[in-house]
VEXDREN-2710 file (C-alpha; in Angstrom, 1 decimal):
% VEXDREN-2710
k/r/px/py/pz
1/UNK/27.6/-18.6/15.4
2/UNK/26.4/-21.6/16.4
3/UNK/27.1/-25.0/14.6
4/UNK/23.9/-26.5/12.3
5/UNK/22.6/-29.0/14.2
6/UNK/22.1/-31.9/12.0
7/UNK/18.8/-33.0/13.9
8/UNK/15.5/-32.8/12.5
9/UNK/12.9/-31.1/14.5
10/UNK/9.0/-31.1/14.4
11/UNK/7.5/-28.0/12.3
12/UNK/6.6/-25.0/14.1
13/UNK/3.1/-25.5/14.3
14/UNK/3.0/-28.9/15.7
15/UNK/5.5/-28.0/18.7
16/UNK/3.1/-24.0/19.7
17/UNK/0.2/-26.3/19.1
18/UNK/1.4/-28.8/21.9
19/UNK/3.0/-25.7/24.2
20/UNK/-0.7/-23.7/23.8
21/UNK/-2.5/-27.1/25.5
22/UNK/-0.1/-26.7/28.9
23/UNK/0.2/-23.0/29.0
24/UNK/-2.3/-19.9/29.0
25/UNK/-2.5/-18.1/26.0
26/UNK/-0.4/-15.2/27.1
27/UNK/2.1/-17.0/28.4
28/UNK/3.0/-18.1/24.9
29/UNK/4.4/-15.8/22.1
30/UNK/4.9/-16.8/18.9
31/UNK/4.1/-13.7/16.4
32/UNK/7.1/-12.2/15.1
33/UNK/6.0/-8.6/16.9
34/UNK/6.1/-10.8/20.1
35/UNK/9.6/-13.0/19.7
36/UNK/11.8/-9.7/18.5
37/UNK/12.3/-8.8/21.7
38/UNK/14.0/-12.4/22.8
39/UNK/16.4/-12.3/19.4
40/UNK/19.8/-11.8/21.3
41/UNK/21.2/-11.2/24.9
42/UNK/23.5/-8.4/25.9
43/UNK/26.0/-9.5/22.5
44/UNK/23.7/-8.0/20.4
45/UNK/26.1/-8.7/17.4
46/UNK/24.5/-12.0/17.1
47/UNK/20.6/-12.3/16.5
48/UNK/18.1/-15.2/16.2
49/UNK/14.2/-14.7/15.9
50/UNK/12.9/-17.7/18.2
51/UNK/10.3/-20.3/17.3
52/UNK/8.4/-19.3/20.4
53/UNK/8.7/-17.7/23.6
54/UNK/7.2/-19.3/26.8
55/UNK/6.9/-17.1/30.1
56/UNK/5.5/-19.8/32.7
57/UNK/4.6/-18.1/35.8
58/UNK/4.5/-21.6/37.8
59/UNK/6.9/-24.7/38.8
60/UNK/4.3/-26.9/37.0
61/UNK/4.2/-24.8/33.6
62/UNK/7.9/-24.7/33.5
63/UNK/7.7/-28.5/33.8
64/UNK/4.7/-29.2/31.4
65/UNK/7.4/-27.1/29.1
66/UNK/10.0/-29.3/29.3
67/UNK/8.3/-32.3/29.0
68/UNK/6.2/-31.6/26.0
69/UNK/9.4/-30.0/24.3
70/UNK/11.4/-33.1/25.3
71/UNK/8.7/-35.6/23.9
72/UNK/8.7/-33.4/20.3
73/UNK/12.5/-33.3/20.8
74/UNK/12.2/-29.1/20.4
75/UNK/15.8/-27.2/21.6
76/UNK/15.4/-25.5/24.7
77/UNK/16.8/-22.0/25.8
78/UNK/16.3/-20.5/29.3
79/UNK/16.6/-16.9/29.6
80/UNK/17.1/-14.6/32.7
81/UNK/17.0/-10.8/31.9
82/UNK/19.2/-11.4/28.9
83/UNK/22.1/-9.4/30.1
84/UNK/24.8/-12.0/29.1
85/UNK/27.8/-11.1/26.8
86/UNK/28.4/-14.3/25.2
87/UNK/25.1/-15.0/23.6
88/UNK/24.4/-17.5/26.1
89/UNK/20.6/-17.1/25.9
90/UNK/20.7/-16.3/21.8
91/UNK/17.5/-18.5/20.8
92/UNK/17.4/-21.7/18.6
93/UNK/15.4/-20.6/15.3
94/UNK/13.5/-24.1/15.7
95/UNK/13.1/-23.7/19.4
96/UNK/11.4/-22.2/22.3
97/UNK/12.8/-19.3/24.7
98/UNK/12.1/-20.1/28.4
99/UNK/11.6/-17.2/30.0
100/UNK/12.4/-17.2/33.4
101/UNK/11.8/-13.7/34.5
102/UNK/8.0/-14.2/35.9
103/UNK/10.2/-16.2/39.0
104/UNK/11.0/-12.6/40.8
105/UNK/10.3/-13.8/44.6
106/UNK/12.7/-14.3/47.3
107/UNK/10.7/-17.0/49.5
108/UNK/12.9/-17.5/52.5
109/UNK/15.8/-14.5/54.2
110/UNK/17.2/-16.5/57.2
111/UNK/19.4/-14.1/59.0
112/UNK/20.9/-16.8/62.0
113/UNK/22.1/-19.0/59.3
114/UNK/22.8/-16.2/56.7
115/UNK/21.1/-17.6/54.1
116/UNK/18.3/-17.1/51.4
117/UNK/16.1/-18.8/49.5
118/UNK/15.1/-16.9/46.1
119/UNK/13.5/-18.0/43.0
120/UNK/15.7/-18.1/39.7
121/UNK/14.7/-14.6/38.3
122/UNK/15.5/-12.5/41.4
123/UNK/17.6/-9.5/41.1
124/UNK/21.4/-9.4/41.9
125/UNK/20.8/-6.3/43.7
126/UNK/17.8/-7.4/44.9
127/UNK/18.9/-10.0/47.8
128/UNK/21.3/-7.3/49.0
129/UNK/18.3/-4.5/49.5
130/UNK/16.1/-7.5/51.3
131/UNK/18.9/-8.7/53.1
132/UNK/20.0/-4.9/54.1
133/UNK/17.8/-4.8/57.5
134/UNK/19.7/-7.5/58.8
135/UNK/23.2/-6.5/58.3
136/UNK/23.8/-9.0/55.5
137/UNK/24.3/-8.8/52.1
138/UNK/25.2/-11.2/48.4
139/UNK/28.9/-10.5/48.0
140/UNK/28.7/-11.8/44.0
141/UNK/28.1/-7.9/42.7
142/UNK/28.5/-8.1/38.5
143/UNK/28.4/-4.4/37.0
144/UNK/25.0/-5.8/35.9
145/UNK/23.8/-6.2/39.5
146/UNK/21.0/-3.8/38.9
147/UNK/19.5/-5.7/36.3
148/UNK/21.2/-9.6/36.0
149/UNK/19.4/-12.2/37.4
150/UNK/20.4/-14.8/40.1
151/UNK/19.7/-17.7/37.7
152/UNK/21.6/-16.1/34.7
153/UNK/24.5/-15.5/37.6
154/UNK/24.9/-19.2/38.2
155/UNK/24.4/-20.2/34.3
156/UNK/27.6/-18.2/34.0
157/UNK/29.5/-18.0/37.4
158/UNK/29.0/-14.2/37.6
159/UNK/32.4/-12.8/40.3
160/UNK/32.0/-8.7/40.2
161/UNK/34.5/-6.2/41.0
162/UNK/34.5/-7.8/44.9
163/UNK/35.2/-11.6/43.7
164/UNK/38.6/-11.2/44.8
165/UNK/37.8/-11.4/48.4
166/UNK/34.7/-12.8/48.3
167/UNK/34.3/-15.4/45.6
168/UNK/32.4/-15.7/42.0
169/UNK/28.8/-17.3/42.5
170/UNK/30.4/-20.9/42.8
171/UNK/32.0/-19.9/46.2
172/UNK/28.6/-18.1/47.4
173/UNK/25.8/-20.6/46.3
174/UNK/24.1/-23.5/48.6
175/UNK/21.8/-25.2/46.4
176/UNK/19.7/-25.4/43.2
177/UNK/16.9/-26.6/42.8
178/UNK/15.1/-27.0/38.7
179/UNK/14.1/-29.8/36.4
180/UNK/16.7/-31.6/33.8
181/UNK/15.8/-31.4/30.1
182/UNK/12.9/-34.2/30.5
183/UNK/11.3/-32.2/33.4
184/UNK/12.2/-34.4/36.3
185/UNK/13.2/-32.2/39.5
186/UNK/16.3/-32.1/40.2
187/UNK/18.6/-30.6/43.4
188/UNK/22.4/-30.0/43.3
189/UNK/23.9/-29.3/46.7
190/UNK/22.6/-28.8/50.2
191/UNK/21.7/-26.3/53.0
192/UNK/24.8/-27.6/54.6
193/UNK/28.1/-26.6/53.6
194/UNK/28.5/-30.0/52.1
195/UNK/26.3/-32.6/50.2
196/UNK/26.6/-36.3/50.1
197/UNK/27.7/-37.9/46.4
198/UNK/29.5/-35.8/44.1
199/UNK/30.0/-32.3/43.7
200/UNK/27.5/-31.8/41.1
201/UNK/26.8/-28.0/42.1
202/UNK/30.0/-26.9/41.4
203/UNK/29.4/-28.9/37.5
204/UNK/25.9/-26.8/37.5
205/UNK/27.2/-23.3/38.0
206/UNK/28.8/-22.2/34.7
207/UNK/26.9/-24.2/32.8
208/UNK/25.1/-22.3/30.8
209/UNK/22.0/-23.5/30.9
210/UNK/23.3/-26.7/28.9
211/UNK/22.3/-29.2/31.6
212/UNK/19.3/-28.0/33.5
213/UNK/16.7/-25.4/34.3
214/UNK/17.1/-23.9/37.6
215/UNK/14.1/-22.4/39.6
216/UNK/15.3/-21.8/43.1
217/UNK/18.9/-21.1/44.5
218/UNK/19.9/-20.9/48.3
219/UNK/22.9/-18.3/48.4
220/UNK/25.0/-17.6/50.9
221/UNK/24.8/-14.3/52.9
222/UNK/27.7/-11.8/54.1
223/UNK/27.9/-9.5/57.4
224/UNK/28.0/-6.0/55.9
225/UNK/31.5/-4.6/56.5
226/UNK/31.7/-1.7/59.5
227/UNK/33.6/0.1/56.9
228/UNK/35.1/0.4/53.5
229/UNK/37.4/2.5/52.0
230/UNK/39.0/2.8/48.2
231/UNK/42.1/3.7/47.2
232/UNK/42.2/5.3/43.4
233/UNK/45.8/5.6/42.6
234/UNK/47.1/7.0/39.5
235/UNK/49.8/5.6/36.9
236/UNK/51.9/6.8/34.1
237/UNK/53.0/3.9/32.5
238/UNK/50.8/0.9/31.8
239/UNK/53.3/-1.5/33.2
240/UNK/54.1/0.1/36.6
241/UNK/49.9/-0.6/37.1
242/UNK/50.1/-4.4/36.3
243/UNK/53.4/-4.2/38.5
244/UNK/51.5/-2.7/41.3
245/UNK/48.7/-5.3/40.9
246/UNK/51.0/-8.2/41.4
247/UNK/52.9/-6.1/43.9
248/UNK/49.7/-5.9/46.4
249/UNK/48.8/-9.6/46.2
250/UNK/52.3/-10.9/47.0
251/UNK/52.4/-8.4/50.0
252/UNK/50.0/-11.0/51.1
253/UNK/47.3/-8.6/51.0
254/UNK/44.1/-9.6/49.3
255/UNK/41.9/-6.4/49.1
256/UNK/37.7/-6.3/48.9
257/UNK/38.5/-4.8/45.2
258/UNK/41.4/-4.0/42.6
259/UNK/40.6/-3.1/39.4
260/UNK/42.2/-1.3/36.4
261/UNK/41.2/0.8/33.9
262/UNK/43.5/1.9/31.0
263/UNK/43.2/5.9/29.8
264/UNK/40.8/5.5/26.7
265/UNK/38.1/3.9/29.1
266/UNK/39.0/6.4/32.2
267/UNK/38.0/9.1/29.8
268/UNK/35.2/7.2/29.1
269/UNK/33.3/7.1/31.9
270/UNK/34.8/10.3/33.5
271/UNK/32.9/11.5/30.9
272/UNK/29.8/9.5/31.4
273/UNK/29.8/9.5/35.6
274/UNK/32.3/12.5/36.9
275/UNK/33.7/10.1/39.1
276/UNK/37.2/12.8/39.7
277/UNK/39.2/10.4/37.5
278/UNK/42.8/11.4/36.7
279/UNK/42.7/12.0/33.0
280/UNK/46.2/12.5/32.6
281/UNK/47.0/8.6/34.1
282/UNK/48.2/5.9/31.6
283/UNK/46.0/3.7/33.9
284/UNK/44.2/3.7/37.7
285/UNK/43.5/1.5/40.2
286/UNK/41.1/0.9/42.4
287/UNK/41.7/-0.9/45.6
288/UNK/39.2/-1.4/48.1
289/UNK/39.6/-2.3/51.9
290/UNK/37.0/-3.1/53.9
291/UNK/36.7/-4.6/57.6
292/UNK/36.7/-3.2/60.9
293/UNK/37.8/0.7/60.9
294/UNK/41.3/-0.8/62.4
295/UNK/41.8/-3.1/60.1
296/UNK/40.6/-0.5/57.3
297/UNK/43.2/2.1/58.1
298/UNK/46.4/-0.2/58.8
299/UNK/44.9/-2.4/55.0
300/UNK/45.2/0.9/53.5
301/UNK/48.3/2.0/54.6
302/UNK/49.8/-0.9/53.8
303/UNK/48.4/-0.4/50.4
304/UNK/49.3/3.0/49.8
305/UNK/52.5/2.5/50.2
306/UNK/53.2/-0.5/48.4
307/UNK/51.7/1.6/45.1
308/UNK/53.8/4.6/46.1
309/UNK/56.8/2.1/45.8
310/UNK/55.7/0.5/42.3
311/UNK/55.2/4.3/41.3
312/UNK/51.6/5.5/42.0
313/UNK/52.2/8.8/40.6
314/UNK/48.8/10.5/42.9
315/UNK/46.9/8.3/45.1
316/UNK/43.3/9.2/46.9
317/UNK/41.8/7.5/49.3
318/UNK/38.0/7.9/50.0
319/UNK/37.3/10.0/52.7
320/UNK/33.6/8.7/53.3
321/UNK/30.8/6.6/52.1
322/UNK/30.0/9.3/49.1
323/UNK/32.9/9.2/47.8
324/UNK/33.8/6.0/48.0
325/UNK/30.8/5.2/45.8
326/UNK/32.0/7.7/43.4
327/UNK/35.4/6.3/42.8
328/UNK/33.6/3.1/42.2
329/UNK/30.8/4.7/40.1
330/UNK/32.9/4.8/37.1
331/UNK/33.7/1.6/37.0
332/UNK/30.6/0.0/37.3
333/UNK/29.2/2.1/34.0
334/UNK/32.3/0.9/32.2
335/UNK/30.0/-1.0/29.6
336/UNK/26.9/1.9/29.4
337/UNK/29.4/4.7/28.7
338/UNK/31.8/3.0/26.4
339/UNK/27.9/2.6/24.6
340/UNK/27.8/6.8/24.5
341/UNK/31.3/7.1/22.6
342/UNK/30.7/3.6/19.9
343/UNK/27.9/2.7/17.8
344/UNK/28.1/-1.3/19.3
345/UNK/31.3/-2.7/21.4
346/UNK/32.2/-6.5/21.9
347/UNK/33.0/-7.3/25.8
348/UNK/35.9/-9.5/25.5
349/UNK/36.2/-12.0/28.4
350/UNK/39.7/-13.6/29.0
351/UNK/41.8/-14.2/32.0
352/UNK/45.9/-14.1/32.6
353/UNK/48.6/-14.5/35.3
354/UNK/48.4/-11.6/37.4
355/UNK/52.0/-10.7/36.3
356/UNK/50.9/-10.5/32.6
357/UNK/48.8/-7.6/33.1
358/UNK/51.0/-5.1/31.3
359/UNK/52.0/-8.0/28.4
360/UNK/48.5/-8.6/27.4
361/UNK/47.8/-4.6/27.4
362/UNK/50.6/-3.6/25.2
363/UNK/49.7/-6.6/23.3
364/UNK/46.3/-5.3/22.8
365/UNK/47.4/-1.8/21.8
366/UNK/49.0/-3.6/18.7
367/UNK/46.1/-5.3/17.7
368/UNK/44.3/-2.2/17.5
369/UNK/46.7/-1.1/15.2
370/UNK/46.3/-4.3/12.7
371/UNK/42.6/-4.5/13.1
372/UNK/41.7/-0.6/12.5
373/UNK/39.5/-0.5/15.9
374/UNK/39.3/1.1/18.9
375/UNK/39.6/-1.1/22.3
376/UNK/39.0/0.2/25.9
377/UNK/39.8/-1.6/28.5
378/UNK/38.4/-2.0/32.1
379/UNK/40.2/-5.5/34.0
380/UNK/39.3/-7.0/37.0
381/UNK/43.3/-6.5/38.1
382/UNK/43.2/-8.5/41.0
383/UNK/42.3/-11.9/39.5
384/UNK/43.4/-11.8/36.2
385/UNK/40.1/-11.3/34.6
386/UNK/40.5/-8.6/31.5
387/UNK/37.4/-7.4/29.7
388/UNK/38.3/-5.6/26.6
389/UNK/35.9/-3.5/24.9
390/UNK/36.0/-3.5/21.1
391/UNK/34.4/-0.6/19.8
392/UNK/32.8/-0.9/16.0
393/UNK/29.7/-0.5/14.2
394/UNK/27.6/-3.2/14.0
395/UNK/25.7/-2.1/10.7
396/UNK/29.3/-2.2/8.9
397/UNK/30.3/-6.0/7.6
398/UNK/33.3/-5.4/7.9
399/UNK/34.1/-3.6/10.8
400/UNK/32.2/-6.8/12.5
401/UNK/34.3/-9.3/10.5
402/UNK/37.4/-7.9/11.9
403/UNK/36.0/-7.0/15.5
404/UNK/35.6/-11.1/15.2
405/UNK/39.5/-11.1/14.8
406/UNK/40.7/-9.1/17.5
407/UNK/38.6/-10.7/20.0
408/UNK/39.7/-14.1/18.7
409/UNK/43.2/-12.7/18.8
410/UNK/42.9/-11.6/22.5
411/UNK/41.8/-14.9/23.6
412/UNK/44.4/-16.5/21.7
413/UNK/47.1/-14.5/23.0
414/UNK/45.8/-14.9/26.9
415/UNK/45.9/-18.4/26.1
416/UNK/49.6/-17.7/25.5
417/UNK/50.2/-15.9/27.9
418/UNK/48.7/-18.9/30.6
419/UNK/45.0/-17.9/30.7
420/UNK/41.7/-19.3/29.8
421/UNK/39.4/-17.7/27.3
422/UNK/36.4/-17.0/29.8
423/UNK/36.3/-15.1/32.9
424/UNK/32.9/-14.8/34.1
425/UNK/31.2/-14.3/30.6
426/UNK/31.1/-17.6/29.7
427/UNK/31.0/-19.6/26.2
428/UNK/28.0/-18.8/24.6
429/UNK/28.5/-18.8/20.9
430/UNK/30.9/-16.0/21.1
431/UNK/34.4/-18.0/21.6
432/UNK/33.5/-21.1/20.1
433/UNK/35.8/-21.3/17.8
434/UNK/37.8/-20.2/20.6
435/UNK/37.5/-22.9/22.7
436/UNK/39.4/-25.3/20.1
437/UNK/42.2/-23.1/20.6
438/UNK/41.7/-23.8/24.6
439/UNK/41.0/-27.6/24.5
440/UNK/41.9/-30.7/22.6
441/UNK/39.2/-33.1/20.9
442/UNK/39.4/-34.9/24.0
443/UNK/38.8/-32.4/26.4
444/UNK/36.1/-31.2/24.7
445/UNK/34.7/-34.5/23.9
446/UNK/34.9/-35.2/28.0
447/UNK/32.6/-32.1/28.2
448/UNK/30.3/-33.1/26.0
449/UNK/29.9/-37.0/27.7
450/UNK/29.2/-34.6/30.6
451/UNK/26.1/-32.8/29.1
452/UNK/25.0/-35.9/27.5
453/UNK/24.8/-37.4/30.9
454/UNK/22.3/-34.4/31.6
455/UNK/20.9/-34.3/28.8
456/UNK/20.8/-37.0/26.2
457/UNK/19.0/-35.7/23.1
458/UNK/21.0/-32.4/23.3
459/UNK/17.9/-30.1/23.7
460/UNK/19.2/-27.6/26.0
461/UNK/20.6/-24.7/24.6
462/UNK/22.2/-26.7/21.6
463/UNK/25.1/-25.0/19.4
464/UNK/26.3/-23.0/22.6
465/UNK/29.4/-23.5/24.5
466/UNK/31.4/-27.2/23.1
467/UNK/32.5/-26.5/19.5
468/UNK/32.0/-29.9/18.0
469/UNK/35.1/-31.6/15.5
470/UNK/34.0/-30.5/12.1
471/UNK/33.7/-26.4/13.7
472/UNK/37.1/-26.9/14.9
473/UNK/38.5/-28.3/11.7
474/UNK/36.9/-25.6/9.7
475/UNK/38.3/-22.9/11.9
476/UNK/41.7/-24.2/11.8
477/UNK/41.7/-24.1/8.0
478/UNK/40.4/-20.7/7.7
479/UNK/42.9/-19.5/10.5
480/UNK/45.5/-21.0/8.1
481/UNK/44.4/-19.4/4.7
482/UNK/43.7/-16.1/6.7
483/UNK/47.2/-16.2/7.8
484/UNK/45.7/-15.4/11.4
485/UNK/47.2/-17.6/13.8
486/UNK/49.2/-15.0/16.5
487/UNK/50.5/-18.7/18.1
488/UNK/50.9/-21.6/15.7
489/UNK/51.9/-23.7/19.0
490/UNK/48.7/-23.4/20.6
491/UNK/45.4/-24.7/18.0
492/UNK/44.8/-28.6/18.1
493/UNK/42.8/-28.6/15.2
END
């Protein structure tokens, strides 16, 4: 959860009676029927009831926002379509939820310079189905895509199962355009492929919201491949996958996808999606190729056989567009069906060398074991980027207490292991604690000089992301007297 904030903030009625003078009356909720809705983001094991809601539906409003909550000195939370898995958009009790979904246009496609101009709350999906006519598409693709807005993409550097070839957001975003915490507009980057000054887009995306509100982005657009093709190779031993993942990349091949899925979660959405998944398989992978049909076919044979060698016990390749979008099918409702067979799941976030693949799995299937939960897991293989599932029920204290533990465990040990404890996910208030296991005071005292550069009175999404000393300090003691600490060498309490 979040740390107290020690600040004092205006009473309730003070800071709607303020917000009601720049916005119409139902762009403004504040009953408690109205707010539910806004109490958590996709990590719906954490909950907050906000002070108020705000739902501008113009540059101005969104402005007039900022500036009245910055003159009352009222926290600040911007919300897209609340898919996030970190609690990134969880509300401030004593603050107002800026609701950015009313921003749904795209306002420029420009084909000859692939490029597009589209307001903050635009669809993932959505750029690709206007940009469709012209051959183009957004390469970023999140298993969210359908839903996920562009502006919650670039609080979090959303990648997708085709980041591998293609990029996260970072690599695939132009400019922003929004207003810092005191309303004053604000641009980071450029339509060119550089800026002048410093590289302040590449500090904006992955912020989470913690150092401005963005209303328009310029993304960069993609020719649609002349074909694609997917491989779905089957394995009997969890480390002959990870083998095989590493195996592909250092055959100098860097495929449109690879991803891995471990048996529990195959049966999982085989179950959910009849995707023709091997149910017998320790693990699959799917490895994409996309390109011209020559370069398709001699990618994929190259492929083929470099799992046959690392002991792909069946391989399939897609034989046309249909199927293709099968094989992938399954992946993409990894979260949705691991929902059909757990009463909640926590979507861990954590990345690792590519040759650790097997280590962190086996390592996983232990903690199951000394936790008493179910974990299925779903990884994008091909950079490193796991995501766990932690299957519990939410309404039982302590099935939550020690679903806390095993993600914090998991993050630990890919820490250990030589990874970082956020993919694509972010912060959020989910691995807080976790992030004094990643950084030093220093380091995260840097980051937080950084948003106070931004930001100066802390309003924007406060509590999220940079644990602060005293949060460290207390979860290094209860680490200690919990006797959890997997790697003594790593905390710097």
């Amino acid at each position: 959860m979040p740390d107290p904030s020690p600040t004092s903030y205006p009473p309730a009625a003070q800071a709607i009676d303020a917000l009601r003078r720049v916005l119409p009356a139902h762009a403004l909720l504040s009953q408690t029927e109205d707010t539910v809705p806004y109490e958590c983001d996709g990590l719906t094991a954490y909950r907050q009831r906000p002070m108020a809601v705000a739902l501008p539906e113009t540059y101005a409003q969104v402005q007039a926002v900022l500036k009245t909550c910055h003159a009352l000195g009222v926290p600040v939370v911007a919300r897209g379509a609340g898919t996030g898995l970190s609690g990134g958009a969880m509300p401030h009790a004593q603050g107002v939820t800026l609701s950015m979904a009313k921003f749904n246009k795209i306002l420029k496609m420009d084909p000859l310079a692939r490029t597009a101009v589209v307001q903050c709350g635009v669809r993932n999906l959505a750029i690709s189905e206007a940009a469709a006519p012209h051959g183009l598409y957004y390469a970023p693709d999140p298993s969210s895509q359908i839903a996920c807005t562009i502006g919650g993409n670039i609080a979090e550097n959303s990648g997708g199962v085709h980041c591998l070839k293609y990029g996260l957001t970072v690599h695939n975003v132009l400019k922003i355009s929004g207003f810092t915490a005191d309303g004053e507009p604000v641009t980071f980057g450029g339509d060119a492929l550089d800026a002048p000054g410093l590289d302040l887009l590449a500090v904006a995306i992955g912020s989470e919201g913690m150092l401005a509100v963005a209303t328009e982005v310029t993304v960069k657009l993609v020719p649609k491949p002349l074909l694609a093709r997917c491989i779905m190779a089957s394995f009997d031993d969890m480390r002959k996958a990870g083998d095989a993942v590493a195996a592909v990349i250092a055959a100098g091949i860097i495929p449109a996808g690879l991803e891995m899925m471990d048996k529990p979660m195959t049966a999982a959405v085989e179950d959910f999606v009849h995707a023709g998944y091997d149910l017998t398989a320790e693990a699959i992978l799917l490895c994409e190729s996309d390109g011209t049909p020559e370069e398709v076919e001699e990618e994929i044979g190259r492929m083929s056989a470099v799992l046959r060698d690392c002991g792909a016990t069946a391989i399939a390749v897609s034989q046309n567009e249909a199927e293709r979008l099968r094989f992938w099918s399954g992946r993409k409702n990894a979260f949705p069906a691991s929902g059909r067979i757990s009463p909640d799941y926590m979507c861990m976030d954590s990345t690792i060398p590519r040759k650790r693949l097997a280590d962190i799995l086996l390592a996983i299937a232990q903690m199951e074991k000394k936790y008493g939960l179910r974990c299925a897991n779903v990884f994008h293989a091909g950079d490193g980027n796991l995501h766990p599932l932690i299957l519990f029920d939410a309404n039982d204290p302590d099935q939550l207490h020690r679903c806390e533990l095993f993600g914090a465990d998991i993050l630990e040990t890919s820490v250990a292991m030589g990874g970082t404890v956020t993919g694509e996910h972010g912060v959020g208030v989910e691995k807080l604690n976790s992030m004094c296991v990643q950084f030093s005071a220093e380091e995260n005292a840097q980051m937080m000089g950084l948003k106070h550069a931004f930001d100066p009175k802390g309003l924007l999404n406060p509590g999220k992301v940079i644990p602060t000393l005293n949060r460290c300090a207390e979860y290094g003691k209860m680490l200690v007297r919990g006797g959890q600490i997997a790697h003594p060498d790593l905390p710097r309490f």
